[in-house]
C-alpha positions in Angstrom: 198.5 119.8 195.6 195.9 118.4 198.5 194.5 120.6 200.3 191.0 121.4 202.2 189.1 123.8 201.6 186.2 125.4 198.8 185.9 126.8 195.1 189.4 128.7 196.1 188.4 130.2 199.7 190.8 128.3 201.9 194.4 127.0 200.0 196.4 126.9 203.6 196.1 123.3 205.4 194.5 122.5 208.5 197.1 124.5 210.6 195.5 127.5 208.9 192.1 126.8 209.8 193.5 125.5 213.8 195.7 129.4 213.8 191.9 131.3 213.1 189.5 128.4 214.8 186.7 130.1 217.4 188.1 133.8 216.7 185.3 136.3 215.7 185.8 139.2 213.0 188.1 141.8 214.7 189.8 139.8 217.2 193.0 138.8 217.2 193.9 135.5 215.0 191.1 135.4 212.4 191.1 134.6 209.3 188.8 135.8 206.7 190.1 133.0 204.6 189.1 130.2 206.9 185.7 131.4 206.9 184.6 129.0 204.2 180.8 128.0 205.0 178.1 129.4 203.4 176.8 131.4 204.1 180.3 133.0 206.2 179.2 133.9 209.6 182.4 136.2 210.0 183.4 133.4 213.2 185.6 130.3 212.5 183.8 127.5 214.2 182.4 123.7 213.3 180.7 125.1 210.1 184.0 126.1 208.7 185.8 123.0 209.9 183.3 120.8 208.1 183.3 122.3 205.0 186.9 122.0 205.3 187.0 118.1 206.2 184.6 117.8 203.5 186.8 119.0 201.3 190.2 117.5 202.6 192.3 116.0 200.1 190.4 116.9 197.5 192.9 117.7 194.1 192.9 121.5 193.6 193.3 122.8 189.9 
């Protein structure tokens, strides 16, 4: 399986990470899954998205 993502955080693809993208903890939409930087800023932003293209394709165990 290919996917994006780190150490187990994020398994979904990059629809996932596009459902959550600029929502804050609490609002409506986010994701605590696709909040994959380090350290997690409870916000899906740029941070997440480059861990995540980073990451893309990359062979999951």
């Amino acid at each position: 399986m290919l996917r994006g993502g780190v150490e187990g955080k994020l398994h979904g693809d990059l629809g996932t990470l596009a459902s959550a993208w600029l929502t804050s903890y609490g609002e409506a939409g986010y994701n605590e899954a696709c909040d994959i930087s380090e350290p997690g800023d409870d916000t899906i932003n740029l941070l997440d998205f480059s861990v995540f293209a980073e990451n893309w394709l990359a062979e999951m165990p």
